[in-house]
C-alpha positions in Angstrom: 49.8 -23.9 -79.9 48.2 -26.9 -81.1 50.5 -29.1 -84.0 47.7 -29.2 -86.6 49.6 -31.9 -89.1 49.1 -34.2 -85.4 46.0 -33.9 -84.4 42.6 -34.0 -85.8 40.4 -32.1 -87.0 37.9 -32.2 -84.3 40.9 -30.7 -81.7 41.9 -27.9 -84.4 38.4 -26.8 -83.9 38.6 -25.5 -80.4 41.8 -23.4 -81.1 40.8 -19.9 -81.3 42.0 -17.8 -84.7 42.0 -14.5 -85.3 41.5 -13.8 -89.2 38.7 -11.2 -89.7 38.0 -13.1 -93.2 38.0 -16.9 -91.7 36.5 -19.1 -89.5 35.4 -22.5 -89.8 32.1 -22.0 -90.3 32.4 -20.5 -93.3 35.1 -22.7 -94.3 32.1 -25.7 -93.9 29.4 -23.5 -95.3 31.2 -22.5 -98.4 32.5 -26.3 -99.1 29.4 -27.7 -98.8 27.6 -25.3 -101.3 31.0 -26.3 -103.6 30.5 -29.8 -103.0 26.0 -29.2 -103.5 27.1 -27.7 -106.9 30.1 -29.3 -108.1 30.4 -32.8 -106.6 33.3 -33.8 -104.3 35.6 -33.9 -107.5 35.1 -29.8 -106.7 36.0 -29.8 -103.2 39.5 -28.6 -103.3 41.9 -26.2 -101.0 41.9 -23.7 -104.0 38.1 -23.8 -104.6 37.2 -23.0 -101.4 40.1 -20.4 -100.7 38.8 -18.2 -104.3 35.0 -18.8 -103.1 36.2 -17.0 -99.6 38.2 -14.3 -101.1 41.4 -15.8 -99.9 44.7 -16.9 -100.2 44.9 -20.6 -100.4 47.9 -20.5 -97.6 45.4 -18.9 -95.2 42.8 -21.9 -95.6 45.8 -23.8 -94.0 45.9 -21.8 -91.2 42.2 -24.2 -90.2 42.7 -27.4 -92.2 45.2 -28.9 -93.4 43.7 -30.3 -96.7 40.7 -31.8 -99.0 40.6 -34.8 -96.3 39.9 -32.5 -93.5 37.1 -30.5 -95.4 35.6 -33.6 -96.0 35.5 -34.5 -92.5 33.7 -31.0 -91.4 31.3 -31.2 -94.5 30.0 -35.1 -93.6 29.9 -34.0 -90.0 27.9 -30.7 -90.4 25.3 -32.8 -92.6 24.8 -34.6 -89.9 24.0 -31.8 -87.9 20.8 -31.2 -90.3 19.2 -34.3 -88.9 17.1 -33.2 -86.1 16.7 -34.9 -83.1 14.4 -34.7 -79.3 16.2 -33.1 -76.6 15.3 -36.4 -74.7 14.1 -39.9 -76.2 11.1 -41.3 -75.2 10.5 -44.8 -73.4 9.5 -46.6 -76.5 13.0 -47.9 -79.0 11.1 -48.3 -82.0 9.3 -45.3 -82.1 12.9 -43.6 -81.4 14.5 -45.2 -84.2 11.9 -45.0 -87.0 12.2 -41.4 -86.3 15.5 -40.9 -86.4 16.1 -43.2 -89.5 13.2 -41.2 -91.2 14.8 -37.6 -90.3 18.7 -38.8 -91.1 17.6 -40.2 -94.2 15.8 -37.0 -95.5 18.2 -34.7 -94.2 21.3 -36.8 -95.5 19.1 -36.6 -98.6 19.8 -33.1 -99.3 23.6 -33.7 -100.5 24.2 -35.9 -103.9 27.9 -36.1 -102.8 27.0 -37.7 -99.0 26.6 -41.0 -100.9 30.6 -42.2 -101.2 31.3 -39.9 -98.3 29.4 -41.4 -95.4 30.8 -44.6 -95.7 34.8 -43.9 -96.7 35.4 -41.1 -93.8 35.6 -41.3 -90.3 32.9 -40.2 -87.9 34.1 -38.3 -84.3 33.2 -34.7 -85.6 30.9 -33.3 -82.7 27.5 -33.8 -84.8 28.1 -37.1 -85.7 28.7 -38.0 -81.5 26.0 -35.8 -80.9 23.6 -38.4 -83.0 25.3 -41.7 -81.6 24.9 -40.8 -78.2 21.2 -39.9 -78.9 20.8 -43.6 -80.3 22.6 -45.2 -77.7 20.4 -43.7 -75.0 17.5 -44.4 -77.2 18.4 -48.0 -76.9 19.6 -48.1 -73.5 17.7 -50.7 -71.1 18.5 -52.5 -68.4 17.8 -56.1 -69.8 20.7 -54.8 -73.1 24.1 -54.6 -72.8 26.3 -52.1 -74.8 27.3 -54.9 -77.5 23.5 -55.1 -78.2 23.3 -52.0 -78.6 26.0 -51.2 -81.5 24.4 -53.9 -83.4 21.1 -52.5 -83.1 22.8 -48.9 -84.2 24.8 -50.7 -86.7 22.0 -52.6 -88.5 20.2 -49.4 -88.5 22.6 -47.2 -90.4 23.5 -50.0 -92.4 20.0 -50.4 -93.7 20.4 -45.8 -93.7 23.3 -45.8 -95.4 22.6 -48.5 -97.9 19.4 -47.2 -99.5 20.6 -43.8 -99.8 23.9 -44.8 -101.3 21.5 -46.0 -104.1 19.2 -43.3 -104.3 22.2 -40.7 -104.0 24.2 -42.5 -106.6 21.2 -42.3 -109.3 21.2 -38.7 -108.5 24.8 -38.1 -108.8 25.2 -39.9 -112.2 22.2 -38.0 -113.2 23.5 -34.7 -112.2 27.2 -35.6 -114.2 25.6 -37.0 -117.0 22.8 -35.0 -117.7 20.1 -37.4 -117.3 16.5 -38.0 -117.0 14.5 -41.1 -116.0 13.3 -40.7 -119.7 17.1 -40.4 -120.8 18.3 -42.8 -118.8 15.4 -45.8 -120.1 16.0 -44.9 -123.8 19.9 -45.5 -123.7 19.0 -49.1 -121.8 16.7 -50.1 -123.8 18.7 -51.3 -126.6 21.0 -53.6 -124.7 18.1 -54.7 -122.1 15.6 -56.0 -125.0 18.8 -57.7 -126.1 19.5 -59.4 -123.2 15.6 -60.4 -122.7 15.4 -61.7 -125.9 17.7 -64.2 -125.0 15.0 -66.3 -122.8 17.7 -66.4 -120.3 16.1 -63.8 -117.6 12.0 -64.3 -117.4 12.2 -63.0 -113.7 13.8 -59.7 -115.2 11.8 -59.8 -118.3 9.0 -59.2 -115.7 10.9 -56.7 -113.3 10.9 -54.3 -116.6 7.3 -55.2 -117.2 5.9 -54.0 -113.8 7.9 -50.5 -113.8 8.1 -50.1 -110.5 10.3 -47.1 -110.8 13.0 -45.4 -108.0 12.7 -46.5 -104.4 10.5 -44.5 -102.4 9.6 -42.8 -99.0 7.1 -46.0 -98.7 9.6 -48.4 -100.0 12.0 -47.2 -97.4 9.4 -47.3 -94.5 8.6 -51.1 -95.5 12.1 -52.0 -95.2 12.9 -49.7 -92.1 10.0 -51.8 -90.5 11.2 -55.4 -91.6 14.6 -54.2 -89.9 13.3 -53.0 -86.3 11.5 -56.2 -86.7 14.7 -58.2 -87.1 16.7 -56.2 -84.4 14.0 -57.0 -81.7 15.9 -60.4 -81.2 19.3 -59.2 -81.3 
């Protein structure tokens, strides 16, 4: 019998349980849909247990609380990014592809943009992805150090625009917002601050509405950063 309140998560999975009404993929499935609706402010041991039809004391029977179902719900969104069985000879090509995919599939969840940075990462999807980017980047003339900072740089630059694209939509989604919204509450205190003749370059930011970051925004960058990690 495995102590769950000393081990993780990740070694609770492989005990076997019994319950006819749990397991934990519906634990994850149902959190995640809580967490798609609600936020992570929604993910809690008692929201889960009354989506399941169960008593909150058998959810602790698989996790041991909201820390734990945040663990399994970052890890199975990272089993939505696809990936080749095998990668192919060429880094780059590897890497564009996978930044592309993890970045659309990541996408999907408003609430992945706190979580993906704050939790730990050794579920079985998340290993599952790093070992596919370190044979990716394996070559003979790299050692392994090189290739954490290649993977590192990557999800940085990952990580970093989605936390801004998923943080518009989250304060959106709380708020009730729309681009259109959003610009007419700004505007008052922006053409304040312009007025000033303190900010021309910003005064001309406004000007060129260039709007939300896009899929050809991120490609541009995602190329100016393999660039940069060909001389690590």
């Amino acid at each position: 019998m495995v102590n769950k309140q000393s081990v993780l998560i990740w070694q609770r999975l492989l005990v076997e349980h019994t319950s006819r009404k749990l397991d934990y993929t519906s634990i994850v499935h149902t959190a995640m849909k809580i967490a798609d609706r609600g936020g992570l402010a929604a993910v809690s041991m008692r929201n889960v247990a009354a989506a399941l039809h169960v008593g909150t004391m058998s959810l602790y029977r698989y996790v041991s609380g909201k820390d734990d179902l945040l663990d399994l719900i970052l890890d199975a969104a990272y089993s939505e990014i696809p990936l080749p069985k095998n990668p192919g000879p060429d880094w780059r090509t590897q890497l564009t592809r996978v930044a592309i995919d993890s970045r659309r599939a990541l996408k999907s969840h408003a609430w992945l943009g706190s979580l993906v940075t704050q939790r730990p990462t050794l579920g079985p999807n998340y290993l599952r992805w790093f070992e596919f980017l370190l044979a990716a980047t394996t070559s003979p003339n790299r050692n392994m150090r090189t290739q954490v900072r290649m993977i590192g740089t990557l999800w940085s630059y990952i990580t970093g625009f989605l936390a801004y694209e998923l943080g518009e939509t989250e304060t959106n989604r709380r708020h009730n917002l729309t681009e259109a919204k959003k610009r007419l509450l700004a505007r008052p205190y922006l053409s304040q601050i312009i007025s000033t003749g303190r900010h021309p370059y910003l005064q001309q930011f406004l000007k060129s509405r260039v709007g939300e970051p896009t899929d050809t925004d991120f490609r541009a960058g995602l190329r100016a950063v393999l660039a940069g990690i060909a001389f690590l």
